[in-house]
DSSP file (Angstrom, degrees, kcal/mol; ACC not computed):
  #  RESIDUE AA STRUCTURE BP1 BP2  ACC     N-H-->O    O-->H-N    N-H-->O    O-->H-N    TCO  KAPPA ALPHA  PHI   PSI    X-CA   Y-CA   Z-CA
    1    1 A X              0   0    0      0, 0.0   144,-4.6     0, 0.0     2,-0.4   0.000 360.0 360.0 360.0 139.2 -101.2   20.4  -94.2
    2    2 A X  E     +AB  32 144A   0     30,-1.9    30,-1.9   142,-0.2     2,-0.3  -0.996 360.0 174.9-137.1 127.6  -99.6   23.8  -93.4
    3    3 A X  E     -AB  31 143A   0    140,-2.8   140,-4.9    -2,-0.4     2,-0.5  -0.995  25.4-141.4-154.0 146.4 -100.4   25.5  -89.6
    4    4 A X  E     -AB  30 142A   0     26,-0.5    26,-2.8    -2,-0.3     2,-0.5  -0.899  23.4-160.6-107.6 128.7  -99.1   28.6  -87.9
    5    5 A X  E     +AB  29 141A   0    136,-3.1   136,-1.9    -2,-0.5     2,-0.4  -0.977  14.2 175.4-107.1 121.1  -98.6   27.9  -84.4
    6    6 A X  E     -AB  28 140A   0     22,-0.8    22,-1.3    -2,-0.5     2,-0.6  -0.996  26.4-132.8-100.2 124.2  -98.4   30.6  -81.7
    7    7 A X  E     -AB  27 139A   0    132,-2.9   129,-3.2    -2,-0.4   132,-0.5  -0.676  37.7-169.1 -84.6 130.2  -98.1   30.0  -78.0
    8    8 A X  E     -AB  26 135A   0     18,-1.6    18,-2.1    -2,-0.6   127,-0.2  -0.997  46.5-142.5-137.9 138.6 -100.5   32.2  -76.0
    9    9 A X  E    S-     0   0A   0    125,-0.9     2,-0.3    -2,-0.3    -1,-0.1   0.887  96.1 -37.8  15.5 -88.4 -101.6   33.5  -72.9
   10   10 A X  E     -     0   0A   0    124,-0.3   124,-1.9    15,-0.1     2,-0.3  -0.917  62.5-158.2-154.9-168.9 -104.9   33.1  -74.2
   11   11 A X  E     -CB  23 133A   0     12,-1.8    12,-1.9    -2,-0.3     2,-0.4  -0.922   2.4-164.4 179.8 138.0 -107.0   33.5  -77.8
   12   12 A X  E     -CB  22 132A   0    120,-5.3   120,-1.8    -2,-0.3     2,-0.5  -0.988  10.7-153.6-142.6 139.8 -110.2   34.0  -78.9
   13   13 A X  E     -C   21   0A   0      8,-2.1     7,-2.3    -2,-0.4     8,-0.6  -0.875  14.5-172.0-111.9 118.6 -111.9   33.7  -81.9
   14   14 A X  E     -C   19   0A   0     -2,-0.5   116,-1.7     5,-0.3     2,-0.4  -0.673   9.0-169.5-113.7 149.1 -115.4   35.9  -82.8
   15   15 A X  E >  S-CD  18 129A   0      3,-1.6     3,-0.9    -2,-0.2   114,-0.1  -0.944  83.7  -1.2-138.9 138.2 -118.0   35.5  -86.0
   16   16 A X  T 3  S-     0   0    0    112,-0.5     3,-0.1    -2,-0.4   113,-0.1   0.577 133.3 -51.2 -36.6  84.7 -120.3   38.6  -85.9
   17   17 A X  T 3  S+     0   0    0      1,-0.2    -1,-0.3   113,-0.0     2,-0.1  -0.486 120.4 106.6 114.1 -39.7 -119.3   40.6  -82.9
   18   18 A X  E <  S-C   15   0A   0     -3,-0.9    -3,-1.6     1,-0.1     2,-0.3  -0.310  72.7-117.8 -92.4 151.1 -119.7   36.6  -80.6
   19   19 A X  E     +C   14   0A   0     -5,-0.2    -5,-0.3     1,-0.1    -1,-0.1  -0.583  36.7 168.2 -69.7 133.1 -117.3   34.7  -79.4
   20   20 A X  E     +     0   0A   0     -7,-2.3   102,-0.4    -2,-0.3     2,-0.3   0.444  63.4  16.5-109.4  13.9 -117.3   31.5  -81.0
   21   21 A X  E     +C   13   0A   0     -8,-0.6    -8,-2.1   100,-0.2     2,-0.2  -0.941  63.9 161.4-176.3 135.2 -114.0   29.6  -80.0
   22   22 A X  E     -C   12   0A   0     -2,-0.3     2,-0.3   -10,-0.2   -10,-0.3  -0.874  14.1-167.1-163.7 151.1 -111.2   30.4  -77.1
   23   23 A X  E     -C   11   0A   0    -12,-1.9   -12,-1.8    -2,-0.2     3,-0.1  -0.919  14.4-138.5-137.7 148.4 -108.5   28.8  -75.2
   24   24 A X  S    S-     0   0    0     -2,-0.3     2,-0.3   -14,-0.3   -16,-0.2   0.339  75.7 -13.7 -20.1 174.3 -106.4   29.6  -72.0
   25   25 A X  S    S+     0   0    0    -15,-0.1    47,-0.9    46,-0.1   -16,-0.3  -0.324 105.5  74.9 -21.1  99.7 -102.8   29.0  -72.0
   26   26 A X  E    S-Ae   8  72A   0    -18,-2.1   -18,-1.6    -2,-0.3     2,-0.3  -0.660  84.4 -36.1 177.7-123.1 -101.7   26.9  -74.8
   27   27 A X  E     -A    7   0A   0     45,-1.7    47,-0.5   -20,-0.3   -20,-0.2  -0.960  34.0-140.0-165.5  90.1 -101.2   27.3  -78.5
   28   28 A X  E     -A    6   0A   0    -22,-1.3   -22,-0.8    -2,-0.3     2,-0.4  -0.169  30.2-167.6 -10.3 121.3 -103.2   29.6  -81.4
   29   29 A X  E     -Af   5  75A   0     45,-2.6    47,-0.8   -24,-0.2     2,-0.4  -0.891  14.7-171.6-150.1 120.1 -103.1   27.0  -84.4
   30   30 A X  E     -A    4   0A   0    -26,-2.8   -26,-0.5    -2,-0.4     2,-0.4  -0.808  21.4-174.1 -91.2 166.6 -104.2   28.5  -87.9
   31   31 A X  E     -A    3   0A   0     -2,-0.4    47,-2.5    45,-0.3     2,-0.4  -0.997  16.3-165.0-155.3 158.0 -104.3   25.4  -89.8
   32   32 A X  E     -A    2   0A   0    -30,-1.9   -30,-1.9    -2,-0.4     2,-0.3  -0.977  19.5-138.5-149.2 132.2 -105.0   25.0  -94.0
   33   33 A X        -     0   0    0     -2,-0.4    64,-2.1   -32,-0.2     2,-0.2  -0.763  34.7-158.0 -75.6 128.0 -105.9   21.5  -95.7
   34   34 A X    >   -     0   0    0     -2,-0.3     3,-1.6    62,-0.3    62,-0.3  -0.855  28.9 -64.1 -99.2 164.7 -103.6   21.8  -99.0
   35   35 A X  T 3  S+     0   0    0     60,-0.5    62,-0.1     1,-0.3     3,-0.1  -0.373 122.7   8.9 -18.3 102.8 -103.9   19.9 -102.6
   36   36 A X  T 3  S+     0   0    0      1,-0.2    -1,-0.3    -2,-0.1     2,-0.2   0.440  95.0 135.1 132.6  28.9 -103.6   16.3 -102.3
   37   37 A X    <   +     0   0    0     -3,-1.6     2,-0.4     3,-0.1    -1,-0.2  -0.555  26.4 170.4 -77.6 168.6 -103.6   16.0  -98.2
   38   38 A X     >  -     0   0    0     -2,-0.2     4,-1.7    -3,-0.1    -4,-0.1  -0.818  43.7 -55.7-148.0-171.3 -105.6   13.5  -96.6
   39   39 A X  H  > S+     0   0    0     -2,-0.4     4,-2.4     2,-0.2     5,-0.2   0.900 117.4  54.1 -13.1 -90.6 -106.3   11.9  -93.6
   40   40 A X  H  > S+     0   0    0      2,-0.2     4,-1.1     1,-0.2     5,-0.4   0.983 111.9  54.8 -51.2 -63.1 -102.9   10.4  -92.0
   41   41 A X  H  > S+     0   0    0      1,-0.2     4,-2.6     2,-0.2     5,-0.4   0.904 103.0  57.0 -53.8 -48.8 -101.3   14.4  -92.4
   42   42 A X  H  X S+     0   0    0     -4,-1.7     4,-1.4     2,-0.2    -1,-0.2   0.783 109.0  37.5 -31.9 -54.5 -103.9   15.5  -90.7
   43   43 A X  H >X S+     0   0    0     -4,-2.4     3,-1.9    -3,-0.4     4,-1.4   0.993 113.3  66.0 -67.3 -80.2 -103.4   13.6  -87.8
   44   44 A X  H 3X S+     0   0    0     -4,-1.1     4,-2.9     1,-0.3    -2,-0.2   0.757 103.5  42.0  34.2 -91.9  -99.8   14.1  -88.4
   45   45 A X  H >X S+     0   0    0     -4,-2.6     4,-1.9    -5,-0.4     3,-0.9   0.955 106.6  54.7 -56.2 -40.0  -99.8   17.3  -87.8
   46   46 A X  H <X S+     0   0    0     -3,-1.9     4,-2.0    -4,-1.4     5,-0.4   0.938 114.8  47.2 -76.4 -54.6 -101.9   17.6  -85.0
   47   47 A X  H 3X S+     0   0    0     -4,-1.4     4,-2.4    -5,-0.2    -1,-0.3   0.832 108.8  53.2 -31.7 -32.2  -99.5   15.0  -83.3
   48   48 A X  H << S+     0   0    0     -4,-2.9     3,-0.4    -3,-0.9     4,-0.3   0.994 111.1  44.2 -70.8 -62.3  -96.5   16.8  -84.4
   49   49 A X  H  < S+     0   0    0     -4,-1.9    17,-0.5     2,-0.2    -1,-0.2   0.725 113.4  56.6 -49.8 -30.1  -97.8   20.4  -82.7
   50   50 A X  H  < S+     0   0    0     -4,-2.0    17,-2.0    -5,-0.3    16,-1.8   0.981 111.6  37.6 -40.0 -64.2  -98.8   18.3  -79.5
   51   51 A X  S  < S+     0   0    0     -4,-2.4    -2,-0.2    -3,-0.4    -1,-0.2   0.303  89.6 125.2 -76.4  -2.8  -95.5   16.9  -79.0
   52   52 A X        -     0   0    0     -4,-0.3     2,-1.1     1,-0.1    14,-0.3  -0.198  58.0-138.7 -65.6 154.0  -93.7   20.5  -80.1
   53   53 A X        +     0   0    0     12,-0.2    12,-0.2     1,-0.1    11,-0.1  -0.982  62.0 118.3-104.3 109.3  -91.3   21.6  -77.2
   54   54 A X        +     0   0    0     -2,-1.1     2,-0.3    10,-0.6    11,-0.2   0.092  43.2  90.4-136.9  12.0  -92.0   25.3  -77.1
   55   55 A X  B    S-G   64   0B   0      9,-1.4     9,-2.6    -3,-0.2     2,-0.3  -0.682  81.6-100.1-105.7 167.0  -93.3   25.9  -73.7
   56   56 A X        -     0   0    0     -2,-0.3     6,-0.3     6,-0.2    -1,-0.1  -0.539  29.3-151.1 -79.4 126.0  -90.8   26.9  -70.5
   57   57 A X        -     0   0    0      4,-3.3    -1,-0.1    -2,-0.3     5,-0.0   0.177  42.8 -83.8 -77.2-137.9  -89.8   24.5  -68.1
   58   58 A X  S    S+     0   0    0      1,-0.1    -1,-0.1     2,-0.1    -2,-0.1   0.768 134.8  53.1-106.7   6.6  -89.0   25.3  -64.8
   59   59 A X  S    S-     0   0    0      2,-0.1    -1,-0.1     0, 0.0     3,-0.1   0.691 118.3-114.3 -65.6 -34.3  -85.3   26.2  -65.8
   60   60 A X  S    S+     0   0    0      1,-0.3     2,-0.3    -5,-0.1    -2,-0.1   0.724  75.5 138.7  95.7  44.5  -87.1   28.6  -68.5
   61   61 A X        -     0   0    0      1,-0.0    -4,-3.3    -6,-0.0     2,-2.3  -0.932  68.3-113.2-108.3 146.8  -85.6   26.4  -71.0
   62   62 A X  S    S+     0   0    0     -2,-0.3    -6,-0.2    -6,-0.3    -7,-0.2  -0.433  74.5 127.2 -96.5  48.7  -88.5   25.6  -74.2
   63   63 A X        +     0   0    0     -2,-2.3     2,-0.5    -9,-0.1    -1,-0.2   0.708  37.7  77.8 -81.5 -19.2  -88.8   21.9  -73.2
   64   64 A X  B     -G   55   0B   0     -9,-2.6    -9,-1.4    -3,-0.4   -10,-0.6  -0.886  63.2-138.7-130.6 151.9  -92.0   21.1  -72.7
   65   65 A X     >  -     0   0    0     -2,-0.5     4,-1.8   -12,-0.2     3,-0.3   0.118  39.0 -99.1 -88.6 167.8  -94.8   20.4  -75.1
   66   66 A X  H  > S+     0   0    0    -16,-1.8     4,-1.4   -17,-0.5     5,-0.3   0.894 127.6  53.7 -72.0 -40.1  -98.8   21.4  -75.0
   67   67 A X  H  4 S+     0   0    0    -17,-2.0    -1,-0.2   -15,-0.2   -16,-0.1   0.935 109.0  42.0 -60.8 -23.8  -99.1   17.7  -73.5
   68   68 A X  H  4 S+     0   0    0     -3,-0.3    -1,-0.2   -18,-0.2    -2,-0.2   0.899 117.5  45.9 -85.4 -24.3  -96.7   18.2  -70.9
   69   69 A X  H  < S-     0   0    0     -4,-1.8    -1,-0.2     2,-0.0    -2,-0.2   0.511  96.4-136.0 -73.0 -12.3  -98.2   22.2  -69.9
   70   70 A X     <  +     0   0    0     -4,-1.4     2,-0.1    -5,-0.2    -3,-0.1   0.949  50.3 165.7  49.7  39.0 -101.7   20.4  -70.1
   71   71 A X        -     0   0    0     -5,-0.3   -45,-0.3     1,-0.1    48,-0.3  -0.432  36.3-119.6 -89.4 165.6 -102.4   24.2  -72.3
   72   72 A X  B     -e   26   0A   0    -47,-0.9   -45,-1.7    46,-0.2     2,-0.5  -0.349  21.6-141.4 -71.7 152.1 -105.6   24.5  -74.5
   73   73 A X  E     -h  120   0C   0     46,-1.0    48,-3.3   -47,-0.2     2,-0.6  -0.972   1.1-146.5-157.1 133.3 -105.3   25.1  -78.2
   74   74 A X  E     -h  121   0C   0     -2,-0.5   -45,-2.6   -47,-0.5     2,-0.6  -0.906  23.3-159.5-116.2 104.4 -107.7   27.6  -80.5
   75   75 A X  B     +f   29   0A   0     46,-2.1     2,-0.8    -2,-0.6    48,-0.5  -0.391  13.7 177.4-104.1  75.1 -108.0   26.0  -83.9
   76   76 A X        -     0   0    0    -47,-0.8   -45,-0.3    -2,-0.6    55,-0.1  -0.594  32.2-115.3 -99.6 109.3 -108.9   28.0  -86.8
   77   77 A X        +     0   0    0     -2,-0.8   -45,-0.2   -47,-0.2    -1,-0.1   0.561  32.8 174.8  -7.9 151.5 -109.4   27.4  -90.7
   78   78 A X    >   +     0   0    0    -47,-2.5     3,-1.1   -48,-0.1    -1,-0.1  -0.332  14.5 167.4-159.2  79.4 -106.8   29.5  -92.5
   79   79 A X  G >   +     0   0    0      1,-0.3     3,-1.0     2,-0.1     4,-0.1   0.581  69.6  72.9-103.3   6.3 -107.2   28.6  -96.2
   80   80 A X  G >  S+     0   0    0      1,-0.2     3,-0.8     2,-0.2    -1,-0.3   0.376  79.9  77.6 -82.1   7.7 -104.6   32.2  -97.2
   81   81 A X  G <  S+     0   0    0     -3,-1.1    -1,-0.2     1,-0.2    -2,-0.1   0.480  82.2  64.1 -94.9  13.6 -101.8   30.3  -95.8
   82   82 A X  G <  S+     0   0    0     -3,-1.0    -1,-0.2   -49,-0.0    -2,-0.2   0.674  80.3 136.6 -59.9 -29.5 -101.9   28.6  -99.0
   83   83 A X    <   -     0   0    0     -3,-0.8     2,-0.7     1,-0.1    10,-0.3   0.158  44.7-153.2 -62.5 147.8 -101.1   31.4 -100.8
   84   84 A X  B     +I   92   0D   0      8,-2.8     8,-0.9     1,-0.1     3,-0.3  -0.810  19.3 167.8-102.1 113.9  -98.5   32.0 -103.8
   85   85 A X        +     0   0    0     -2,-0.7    -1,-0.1     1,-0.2     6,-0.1   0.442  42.0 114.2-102.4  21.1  -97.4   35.3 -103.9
   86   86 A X  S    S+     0   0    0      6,-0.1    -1,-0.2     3,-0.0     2,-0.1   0.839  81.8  37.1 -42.4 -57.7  -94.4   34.2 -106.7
   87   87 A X  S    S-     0   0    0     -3,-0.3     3,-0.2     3,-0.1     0, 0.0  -0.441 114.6 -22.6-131.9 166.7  -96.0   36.3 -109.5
   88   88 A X  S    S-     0   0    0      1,-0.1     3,-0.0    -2,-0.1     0, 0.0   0.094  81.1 -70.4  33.7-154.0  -97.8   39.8 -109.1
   89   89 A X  S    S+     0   0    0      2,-0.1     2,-0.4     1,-0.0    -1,-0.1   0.193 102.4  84.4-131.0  -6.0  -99.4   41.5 -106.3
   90   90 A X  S    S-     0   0    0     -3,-0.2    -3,-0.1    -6,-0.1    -6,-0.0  -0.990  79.1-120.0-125.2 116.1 -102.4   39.5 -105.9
   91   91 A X        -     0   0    0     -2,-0.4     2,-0.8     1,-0.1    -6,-0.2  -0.049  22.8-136.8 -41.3 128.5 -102.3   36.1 -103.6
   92   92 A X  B     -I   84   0D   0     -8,-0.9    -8,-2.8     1,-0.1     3,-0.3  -0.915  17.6-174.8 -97.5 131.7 -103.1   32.6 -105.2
   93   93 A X    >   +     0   0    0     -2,-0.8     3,-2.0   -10,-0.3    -1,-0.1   0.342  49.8 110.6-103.5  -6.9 -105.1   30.5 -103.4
   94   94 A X  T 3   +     0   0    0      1,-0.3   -59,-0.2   -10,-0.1    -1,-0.2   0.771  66.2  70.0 -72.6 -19.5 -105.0   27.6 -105.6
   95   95 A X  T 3  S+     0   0    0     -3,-0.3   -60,-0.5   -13,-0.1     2,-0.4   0.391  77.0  97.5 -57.8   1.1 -102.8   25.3 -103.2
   96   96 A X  S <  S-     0   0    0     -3,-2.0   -62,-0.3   -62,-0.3     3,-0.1  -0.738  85.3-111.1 -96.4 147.2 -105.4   24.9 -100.8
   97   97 A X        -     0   0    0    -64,-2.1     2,-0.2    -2,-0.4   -62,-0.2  -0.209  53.5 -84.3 -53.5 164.2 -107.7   21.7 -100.9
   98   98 A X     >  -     0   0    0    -64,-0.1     4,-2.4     1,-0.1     5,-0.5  -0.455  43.0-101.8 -54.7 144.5 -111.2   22.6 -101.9
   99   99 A X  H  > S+     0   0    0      2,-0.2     4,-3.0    -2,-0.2     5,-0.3   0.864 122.7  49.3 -41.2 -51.6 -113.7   23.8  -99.3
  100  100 A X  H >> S+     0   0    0      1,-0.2     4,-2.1     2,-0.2     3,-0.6   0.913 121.1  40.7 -53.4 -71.3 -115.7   20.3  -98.8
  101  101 A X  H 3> S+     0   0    0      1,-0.2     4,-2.1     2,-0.2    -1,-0.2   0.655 112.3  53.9 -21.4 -55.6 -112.1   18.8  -98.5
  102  102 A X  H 3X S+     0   0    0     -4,-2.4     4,-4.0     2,-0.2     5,-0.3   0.874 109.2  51.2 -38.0 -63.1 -110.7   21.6  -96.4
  103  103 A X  H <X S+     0   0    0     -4,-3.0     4,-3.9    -3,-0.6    -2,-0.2   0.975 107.4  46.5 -38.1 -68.5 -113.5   21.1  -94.0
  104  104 A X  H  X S+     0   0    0     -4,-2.1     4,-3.7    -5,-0.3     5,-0.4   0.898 114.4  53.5 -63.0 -43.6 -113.2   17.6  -93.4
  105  105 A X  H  X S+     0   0    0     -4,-2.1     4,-2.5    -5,-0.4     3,-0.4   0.994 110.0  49.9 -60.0 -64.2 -109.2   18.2  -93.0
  106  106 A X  H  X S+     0   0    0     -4,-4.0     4,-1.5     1,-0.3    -2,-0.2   0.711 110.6  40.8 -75.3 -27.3 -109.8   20.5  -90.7
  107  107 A X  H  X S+     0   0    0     -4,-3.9     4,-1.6    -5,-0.3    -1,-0.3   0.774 113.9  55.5 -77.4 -23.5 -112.2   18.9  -88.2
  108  108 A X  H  X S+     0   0    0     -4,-3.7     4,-7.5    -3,-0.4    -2,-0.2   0.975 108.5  47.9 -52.1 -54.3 -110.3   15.7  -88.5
  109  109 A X  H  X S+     0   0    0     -4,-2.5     4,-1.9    -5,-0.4     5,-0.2   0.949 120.9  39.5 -39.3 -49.2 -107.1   17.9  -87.4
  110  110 A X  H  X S+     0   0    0     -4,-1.5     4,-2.3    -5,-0.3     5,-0.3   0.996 115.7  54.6 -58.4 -62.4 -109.4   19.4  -84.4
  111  111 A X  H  < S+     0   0    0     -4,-1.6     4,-0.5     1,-0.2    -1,-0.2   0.915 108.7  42.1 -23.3 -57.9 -110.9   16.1  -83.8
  112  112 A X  H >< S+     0   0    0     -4,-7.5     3,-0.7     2,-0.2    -1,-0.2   0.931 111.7  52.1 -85.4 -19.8 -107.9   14.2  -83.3
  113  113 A X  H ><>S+     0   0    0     -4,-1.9     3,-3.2     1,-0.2     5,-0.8   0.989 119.2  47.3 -63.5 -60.4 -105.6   17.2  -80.6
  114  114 A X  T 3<5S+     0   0    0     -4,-2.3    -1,-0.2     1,-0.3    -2,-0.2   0.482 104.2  52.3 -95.7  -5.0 -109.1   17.0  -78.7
  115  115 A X  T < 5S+     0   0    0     -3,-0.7    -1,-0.3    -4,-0.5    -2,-0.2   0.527 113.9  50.4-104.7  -9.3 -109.2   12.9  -78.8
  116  116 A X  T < 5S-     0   0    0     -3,-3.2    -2,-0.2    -5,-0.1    -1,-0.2   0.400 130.8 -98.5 -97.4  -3.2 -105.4   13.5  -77.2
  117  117 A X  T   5S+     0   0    0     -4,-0.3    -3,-0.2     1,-0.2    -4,-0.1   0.363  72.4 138.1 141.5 -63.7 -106.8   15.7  -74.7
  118  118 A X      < -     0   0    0     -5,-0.8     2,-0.7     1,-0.1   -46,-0.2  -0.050  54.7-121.2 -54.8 166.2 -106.6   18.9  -75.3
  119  119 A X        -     0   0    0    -48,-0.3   -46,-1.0     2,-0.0     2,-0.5  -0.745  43.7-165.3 -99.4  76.3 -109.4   21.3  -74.6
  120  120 A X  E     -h   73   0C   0     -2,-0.7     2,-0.3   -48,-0.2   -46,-0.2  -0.522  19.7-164.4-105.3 168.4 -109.8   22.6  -77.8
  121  121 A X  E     -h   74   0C   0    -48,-3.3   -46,-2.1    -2,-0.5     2,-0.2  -0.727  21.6-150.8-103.9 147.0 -111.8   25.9  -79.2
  122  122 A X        -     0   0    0   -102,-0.4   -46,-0.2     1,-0.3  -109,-0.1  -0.985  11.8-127.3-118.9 160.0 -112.6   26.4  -82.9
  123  123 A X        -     0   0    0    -48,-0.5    -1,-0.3    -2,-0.2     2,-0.2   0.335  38.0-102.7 -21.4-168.8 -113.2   28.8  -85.7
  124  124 A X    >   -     0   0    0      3,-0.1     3,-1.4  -110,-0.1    -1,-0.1  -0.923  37.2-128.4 -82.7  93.1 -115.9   28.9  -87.9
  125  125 A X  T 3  S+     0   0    0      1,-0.2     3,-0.1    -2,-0.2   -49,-0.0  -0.328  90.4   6.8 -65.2 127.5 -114.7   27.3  -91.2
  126  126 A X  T 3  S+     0   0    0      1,-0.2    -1,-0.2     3,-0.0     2,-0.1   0.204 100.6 124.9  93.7 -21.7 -115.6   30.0  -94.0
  127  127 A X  S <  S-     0   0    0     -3,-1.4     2,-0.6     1,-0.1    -1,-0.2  -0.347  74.8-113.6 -98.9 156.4 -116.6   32.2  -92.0
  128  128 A X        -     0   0    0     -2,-0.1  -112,-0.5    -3,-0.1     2,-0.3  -0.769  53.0-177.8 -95.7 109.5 -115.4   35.8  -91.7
  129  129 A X  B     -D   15   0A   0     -2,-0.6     2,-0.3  -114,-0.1  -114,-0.2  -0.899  30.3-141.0-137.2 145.7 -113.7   35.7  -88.1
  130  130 A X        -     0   0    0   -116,-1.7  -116,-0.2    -2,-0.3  -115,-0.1  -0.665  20.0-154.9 -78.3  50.8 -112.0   38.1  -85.9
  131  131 A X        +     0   0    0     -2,-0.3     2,-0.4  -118,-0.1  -118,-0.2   0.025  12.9 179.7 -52.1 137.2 -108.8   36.5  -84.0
  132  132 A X  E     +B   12   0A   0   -120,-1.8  -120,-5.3     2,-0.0     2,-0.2  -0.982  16.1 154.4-132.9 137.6 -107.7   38.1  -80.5
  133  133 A X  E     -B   11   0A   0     -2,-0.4     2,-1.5  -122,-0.2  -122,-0.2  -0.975  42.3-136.6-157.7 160.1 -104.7   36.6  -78.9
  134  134 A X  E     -     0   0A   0   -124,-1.9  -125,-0.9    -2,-0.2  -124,-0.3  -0.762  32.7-139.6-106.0 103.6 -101.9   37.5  -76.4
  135  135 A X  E     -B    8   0A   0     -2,-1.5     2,-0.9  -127,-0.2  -127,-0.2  -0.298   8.3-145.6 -68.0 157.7  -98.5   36.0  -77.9
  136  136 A X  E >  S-     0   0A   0   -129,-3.2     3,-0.8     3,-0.4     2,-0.4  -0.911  73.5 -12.8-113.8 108.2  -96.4   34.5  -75.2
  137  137 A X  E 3  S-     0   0A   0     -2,-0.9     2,-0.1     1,-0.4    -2,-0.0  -0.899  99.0 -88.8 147.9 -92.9  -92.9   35.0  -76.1
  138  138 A X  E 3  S+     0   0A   0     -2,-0.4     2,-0.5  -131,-0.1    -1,-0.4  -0.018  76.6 160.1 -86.8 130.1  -93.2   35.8  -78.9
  139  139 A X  E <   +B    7   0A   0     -3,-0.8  -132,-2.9  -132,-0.5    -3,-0.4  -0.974   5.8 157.8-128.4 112.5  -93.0   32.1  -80.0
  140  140 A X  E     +B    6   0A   0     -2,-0.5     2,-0.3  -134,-0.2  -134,-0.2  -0.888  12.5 178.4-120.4 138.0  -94.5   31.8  -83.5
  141  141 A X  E     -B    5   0A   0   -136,-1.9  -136,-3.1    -2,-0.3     2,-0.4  -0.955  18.7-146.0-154.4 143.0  -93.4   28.6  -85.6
  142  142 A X  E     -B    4   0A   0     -2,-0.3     2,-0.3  -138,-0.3  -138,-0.2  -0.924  20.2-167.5-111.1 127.3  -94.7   27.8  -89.0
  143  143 A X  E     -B    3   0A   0   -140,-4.9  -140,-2.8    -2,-0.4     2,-0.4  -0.907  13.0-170.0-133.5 157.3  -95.1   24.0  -89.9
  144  144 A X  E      B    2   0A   0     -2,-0.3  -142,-0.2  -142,-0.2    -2,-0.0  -0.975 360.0 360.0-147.8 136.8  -95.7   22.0  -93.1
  145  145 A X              0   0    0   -144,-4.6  -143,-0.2    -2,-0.4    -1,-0.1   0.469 360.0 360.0-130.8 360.0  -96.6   18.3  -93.2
């Protein structure tokens, strides 16, 4: 599993011109199912991104985690962060699971931050979406599990 994490303000995600997905304070998460992941990374990950310390404490130090901020978290398919751009000029996509697979990876991943707690918003998986979000920092962290 490979997810781009960004702490935000807020974030919204739209599928023609309507919102379908948004969160509050918390944490943007693109997330992408890859060849051979399953289950346990999926849940994995989402634990790992729970527990990340990247939010301020009250020193303004980057101690405390989306569990400890109680933030909201906007989860949406991303299957280009698969991509190989090693040869040529044109992305390969062929490290990403297959769509059924993908799918199922990616509602477990939603599934299990939301079974922890979280409030979370989603994409559309597949769907041709429109992300708006205000980064908070900027604190961007790219993770692979």
């Amino acid at each position: 599993m490979r997810a781009l994490v960004q702490r935000v303000t807020e974030a919204s995600v739209s599928v023609d011109g309507a919102v379908v997905g948004a969160c509050g304070p918390g944490l943007m998460i693109l997330i992408c199912a890859m060849q051979g992941d399953g289950p346990d990374k999926a849940r994995a990950l989402a634990d790992k991104i729970l527990k990340l310390r990247i939010f301020r404490d009250e020193a303004g130090k980057t101690n405390r985690s989306l569990a400890d901020v109680g933030g909201g978290a906007l989860v949406v398919s991303q299957f280009t962060l698969a991509a190989d751009t090693s040869r040529g000029n044109r992305p390969g996509f062929s490290a990403a699971a297959p769509p059924d697979e993908g799918r199922a990876l990616y509602e477990l991943f939603a599934d299990h931050l939301a079974a922890q707690g979280v409030a979370v918003g989603r994409g559309e998986f597949g769907a041709e979406m429109q992300v708006a979000l205000v980064n908070d920092g900027p604190m961007t962290i790219w993770l692979d599990m």
